[in-house]
N, C-alpha and C positions, 0 to 999 in steps of 0.2 A: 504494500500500500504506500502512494506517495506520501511524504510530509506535507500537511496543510503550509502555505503560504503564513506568514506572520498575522496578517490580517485574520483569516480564518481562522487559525490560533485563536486569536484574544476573543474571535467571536465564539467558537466554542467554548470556548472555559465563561464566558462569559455567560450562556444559554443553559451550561451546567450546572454553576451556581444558582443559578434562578428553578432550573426543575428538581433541585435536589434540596436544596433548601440551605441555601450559604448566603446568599445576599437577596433582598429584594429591592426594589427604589422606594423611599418612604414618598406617604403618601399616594400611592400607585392607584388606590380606584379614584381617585380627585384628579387626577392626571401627573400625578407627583411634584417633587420637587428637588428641582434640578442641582447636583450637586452634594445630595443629602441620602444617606442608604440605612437602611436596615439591616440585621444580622438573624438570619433565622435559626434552626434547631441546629442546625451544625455548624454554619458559621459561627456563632455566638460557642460553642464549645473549642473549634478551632482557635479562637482570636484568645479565650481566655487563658488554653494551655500556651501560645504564645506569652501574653501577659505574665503568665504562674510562673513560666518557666525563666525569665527576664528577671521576674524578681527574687526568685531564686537564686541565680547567678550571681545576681548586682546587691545583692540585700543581705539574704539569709545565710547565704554562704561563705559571710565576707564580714571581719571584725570591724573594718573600716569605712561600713557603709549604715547609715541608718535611712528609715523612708519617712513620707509627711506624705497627706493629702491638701494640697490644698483648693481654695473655693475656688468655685467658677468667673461667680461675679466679683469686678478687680476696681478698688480706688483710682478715679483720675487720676489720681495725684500719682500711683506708682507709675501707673505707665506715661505719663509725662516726663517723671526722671529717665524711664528708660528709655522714653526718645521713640517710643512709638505713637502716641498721642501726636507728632510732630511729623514724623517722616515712613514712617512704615504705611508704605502706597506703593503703588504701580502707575506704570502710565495709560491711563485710559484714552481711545480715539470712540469717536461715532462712524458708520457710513451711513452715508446719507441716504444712498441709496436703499437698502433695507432695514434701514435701522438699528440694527447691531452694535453694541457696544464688548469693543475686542481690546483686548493688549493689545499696545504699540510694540512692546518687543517680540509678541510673537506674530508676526505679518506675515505672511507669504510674501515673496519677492517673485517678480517676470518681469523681465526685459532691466533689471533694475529700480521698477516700479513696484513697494509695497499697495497689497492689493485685499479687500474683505476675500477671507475662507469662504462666506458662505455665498457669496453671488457673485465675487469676484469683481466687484466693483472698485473704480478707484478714487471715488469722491469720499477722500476722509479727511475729519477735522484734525485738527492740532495736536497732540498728545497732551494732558493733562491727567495729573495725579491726583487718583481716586485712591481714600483712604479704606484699608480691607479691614477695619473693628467693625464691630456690631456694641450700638452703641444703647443702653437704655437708661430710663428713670426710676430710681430709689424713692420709695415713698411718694407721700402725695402732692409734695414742692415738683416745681417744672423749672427751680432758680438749676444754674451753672451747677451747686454744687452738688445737685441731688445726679447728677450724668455719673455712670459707671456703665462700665464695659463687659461686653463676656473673654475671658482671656485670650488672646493671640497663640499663646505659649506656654507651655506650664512653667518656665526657668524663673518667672520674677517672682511667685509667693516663695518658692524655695531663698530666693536672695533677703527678700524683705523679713522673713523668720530666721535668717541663718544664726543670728545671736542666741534667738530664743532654744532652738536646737543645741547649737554649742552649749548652750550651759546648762539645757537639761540633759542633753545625750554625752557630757563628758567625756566629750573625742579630741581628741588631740590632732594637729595637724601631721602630715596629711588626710582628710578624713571627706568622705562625700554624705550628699542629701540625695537619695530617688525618687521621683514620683513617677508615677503612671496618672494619667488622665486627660479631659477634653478640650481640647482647644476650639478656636472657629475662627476664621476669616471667610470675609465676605468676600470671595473669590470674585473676577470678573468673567472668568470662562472658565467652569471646575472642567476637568477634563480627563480621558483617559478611566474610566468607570471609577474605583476608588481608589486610584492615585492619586486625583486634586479632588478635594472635597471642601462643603464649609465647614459640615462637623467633623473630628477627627479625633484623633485619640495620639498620643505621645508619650514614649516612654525615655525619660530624662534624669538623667544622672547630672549634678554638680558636684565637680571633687576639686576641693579648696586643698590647696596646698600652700608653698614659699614660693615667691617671687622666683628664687632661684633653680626649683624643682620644675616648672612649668614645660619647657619644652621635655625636659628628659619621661614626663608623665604624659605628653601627648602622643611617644609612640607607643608608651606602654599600654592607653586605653584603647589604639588603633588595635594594638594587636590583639588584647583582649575580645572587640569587638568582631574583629574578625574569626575569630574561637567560635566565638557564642554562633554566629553566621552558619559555619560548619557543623555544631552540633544540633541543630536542628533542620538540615538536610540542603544546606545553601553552600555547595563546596569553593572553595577559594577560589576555582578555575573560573568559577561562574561570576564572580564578583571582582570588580575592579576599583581602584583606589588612586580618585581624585586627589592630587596637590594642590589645592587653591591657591592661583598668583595672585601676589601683592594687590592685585587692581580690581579682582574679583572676591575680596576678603570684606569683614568688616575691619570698617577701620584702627575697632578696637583689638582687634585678634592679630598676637604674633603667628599663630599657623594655624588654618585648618585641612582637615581631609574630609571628603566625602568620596564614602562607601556608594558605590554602585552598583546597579542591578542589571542584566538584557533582558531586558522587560520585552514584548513580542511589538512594542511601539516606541524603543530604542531603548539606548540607555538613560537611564533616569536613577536618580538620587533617594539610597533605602534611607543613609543616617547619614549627620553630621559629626564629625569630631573636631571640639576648637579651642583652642588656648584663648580665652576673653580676659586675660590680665585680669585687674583689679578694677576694669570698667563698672561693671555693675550696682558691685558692692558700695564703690565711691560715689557712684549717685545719688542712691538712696539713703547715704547719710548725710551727702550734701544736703539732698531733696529734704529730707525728715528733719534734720537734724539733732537723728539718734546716733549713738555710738555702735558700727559696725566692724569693729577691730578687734582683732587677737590677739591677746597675751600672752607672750612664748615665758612659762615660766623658768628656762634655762638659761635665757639671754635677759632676761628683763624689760624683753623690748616690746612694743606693740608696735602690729601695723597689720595693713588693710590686706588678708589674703587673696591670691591669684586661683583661677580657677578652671577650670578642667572641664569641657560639656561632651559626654555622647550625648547626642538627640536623636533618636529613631523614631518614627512612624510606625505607628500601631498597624495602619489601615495596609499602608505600606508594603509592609513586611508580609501581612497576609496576602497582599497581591501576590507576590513573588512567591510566597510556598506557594501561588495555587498555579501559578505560571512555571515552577519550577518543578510540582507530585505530577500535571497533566501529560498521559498519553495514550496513545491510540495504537495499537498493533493486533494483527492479524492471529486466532487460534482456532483451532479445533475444539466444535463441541463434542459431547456425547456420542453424536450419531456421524462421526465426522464430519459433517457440515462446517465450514470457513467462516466465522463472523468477523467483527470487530470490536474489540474488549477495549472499552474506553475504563482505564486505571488511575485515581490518583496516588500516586509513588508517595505519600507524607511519610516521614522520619515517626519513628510508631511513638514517639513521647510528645507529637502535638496533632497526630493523627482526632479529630471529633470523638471517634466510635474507636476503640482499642481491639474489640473482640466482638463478632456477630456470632452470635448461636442458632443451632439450627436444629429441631430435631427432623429426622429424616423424612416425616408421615406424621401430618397433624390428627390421624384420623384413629392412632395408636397408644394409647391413655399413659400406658409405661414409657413408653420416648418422650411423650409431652413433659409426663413429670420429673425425669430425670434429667432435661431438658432445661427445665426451671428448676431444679435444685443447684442446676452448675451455674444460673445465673445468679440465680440467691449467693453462691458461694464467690463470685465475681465481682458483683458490685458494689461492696465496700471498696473494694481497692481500684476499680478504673468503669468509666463508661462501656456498658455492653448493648448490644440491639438484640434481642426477640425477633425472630423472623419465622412462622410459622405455613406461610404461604407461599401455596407457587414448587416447582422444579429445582430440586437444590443447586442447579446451575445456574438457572435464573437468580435465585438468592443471593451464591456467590458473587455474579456480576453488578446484582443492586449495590454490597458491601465495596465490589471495586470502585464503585463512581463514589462511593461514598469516602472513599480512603482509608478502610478499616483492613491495618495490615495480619487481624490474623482470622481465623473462621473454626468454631468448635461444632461440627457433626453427632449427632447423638444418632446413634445407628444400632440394629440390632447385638452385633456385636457388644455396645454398647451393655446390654440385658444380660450377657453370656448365650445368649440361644443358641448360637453355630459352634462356641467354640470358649470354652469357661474358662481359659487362661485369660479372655481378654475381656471377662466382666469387668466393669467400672473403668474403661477404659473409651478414650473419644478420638474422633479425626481430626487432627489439627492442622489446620489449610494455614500456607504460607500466601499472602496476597501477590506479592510479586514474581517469586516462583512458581505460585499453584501447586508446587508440590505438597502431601499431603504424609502424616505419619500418624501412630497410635501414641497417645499418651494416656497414661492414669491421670485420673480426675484428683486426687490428691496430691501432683504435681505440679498442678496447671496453675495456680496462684501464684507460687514461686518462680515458675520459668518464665509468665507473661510480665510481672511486675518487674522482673528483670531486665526485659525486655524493652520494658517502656518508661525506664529509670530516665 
């Protein structure tokens, strides 16, 4: 079978998510709303063993890391010192012809004429900067100061608490803050399904360190990042690593890198990694005029620490495992007949569904309930599926779209009928291979949980 073109790629995975139940468009029977998705029964399990397993890595399993939640809704005032109240915009154009409102940086070009995507028209206005907050009102004042924001980013509640943290979390430099959670910008063209969104989600690490530690800590969390990449099924070869030049930096970062993906609509941007000085932190005590410094109690000195950012994309990173588990190849059913086994490959510790069960014959009261005693015995420790319908090979196929890398069979054998060495014993279906072996039921907790460590 040929490989789909790129195009057809992202259209399929994009068709699969929707009949299987991983993304929907919110809003969908209203006509939706563009830019904004939903997470259904598997997505929503997928994205959160991403999250579990992120905080894991960055958090629980790390002396030097602690986490915070913080709020959605964000003081004027913080993101003023941080300078997005002011300048965090894009350049917006109109055409005129169809009305469209596009980024100016991303235009098509012909003949050396930028030109509108969507009608190809070239009567467009000026470029002007459109601010992407979303901006509302606090209470039942409409004065200046009652305006707050929903957050751009998770980094500034982590900056404007970092004291409060220091001195209840008792960490010493070098030491980080993580969060997980939502951001929004009001995108002028979200794009790319959930690549550019308005709601979004972020998984963000600040690790404060010395002035003097900063660059030698930003290859260290590169490299870190890129671990984490590979252990959940995104291999090195697949990802590539941006050096941001001087010109394309913020101003305030001596170095960043961004992590890249071969997304089936190019390469595009999973995470950022960036050395932000002591920009931040100096703002907000500008801004406030609270004390945001650290007391080295070996040197006696205080001063303003430097800091450290991985920033990944929640949404992101789900694109890419789903772009990266998607494929299609040619098998043999049952009856020799030639299909097409559409598979998602996920890495079995952020796979949705860990284990589908199957008894052989719903119509067989001993299979059923042996059936569900293995799932009872299952589902403390990982997400299992019930599947009692249909052709066990049809089964099979449903668990492959679903990305569930392993399959328990409950079979006569299963009973002892044919052959009493192998009561209490099941078929355990490999997703990727399809190969198939007998295990005891009294193993299968242990080898799976292993498996999906």
């Amino acid at each position: 079978m040929s490989s789909p073109s790129d195009t057809q790629r992202m259209e399929r995975i994009v068709s699969l998510c929707k009949r299987r139940g991983f993304i929907f468009q919110a809003s969908e029977i209203y006509g939706g709303l563009n830019g904004v998705w939903d997470y259904g029964p598997l997505g929503v399990e997928l994205k959160r063993n991403l999250k579990d397993y992120w905080w894991r890595v960055m958090v629980r399993e790390r002396d030097d890391v602690v986490g915070m939640d913080g709020a959605i809704l964000t003081h004027h005032g913080v993101l003023k010192a941080s300078g997005h109240e002011d300048t965090f915009s894009d350049p917006m154009v109109d055409c005129r012809t169809c009305k469209a409102r596009l980024r100016a940086d991303q235009l098509p070009e012909k003949s050396g004429v930028k030109q509108c995507p969507n009608c190809g028209g070239k009567d467009l206005t000026e470029a002007r900067p459109f601010n992407l907050m979303f901006s509302t009102q606090m209470g039942a004042s409409a004065d200046p100061e009652s305006i707050a924001y929903l957050r751009p980013e998770t980094a500034q509640s982590i900056f404007v608490q970092f004291k409060n943290v220091l001195d209840t979390a008792r960490k010493k430099l070098p030491f980080g803050i993580a969060q997980i959670g939502k951001a929004f910008r009001n995108e002028i063209n979200p794009r790319n399904y959930i690549f550019r969104s308005r709601e979004f989600e972020q998984m963000e690490l600040e690790y404060f360190c010395r002035p003097e530690q900063g660059m030698e800590l930003l290859d260290y969390w590169l490299e870190e990042r890129l671990k984490f990449y590979e252990n959940i099924g995104i291999g090195r070869d697949k990802l590539h690593v941006l050096t941001v030049p001087d010109a394309d930096r913020a101003f305030y970062s001596k170095g960043t890198y961004d992590i890249e993906y071969a997304f089936p609509f190019g390469m595009q941007e999973l995470e950022g990694v960036a050395y932000r000085t002591d920009y931040d932190l100096t703002q907000h005590q500008t801004a406030s005029g609270k004390t945001l410094d650290y007391f080295d109690e070996e040197t006696k000195a205080r001063f303003i620490p430097h800091v450290i950012e991985p920033s990944a994309g929640v949404d992101r990173t789900v694109l890419a495992l789903l772009c990266e588990a998607y494929a299609e190849e040619t098998v043999t059913d049952e009856k020799g007949k030639s299909e097409t086994r559409i598979v998602l490959r996920f890495h079995p510790r952020i796979a949705p569904i860990k284990c589908g069960i199957f008894p052989l014959l719903k119509n067989q009261p001993e299979l059923v309930a042996k059936a569900r005693a293995v799932q009872a015995l299952l589902r403390p420790f990982m997400n299992v599926f019930y599947d009692e319908t249909g052709a066990i090979g049809r089964r099979y196929r449903r668990q492959d779209e679903a990305g569930t890398p392993f399959g328990i069979t409950i079979d006569f054998e299963t009973l002892g009928e044919r052959d009493p060495g192998l009561r209490d014993t099941v078929t355990l279906r490999d997703r990727d291979s399809m190969e198939q072996e007998r295990v005891k039921i009294g193993e299968l907790t242990a080898r799976l949980v292993a498996a999906i460590a």
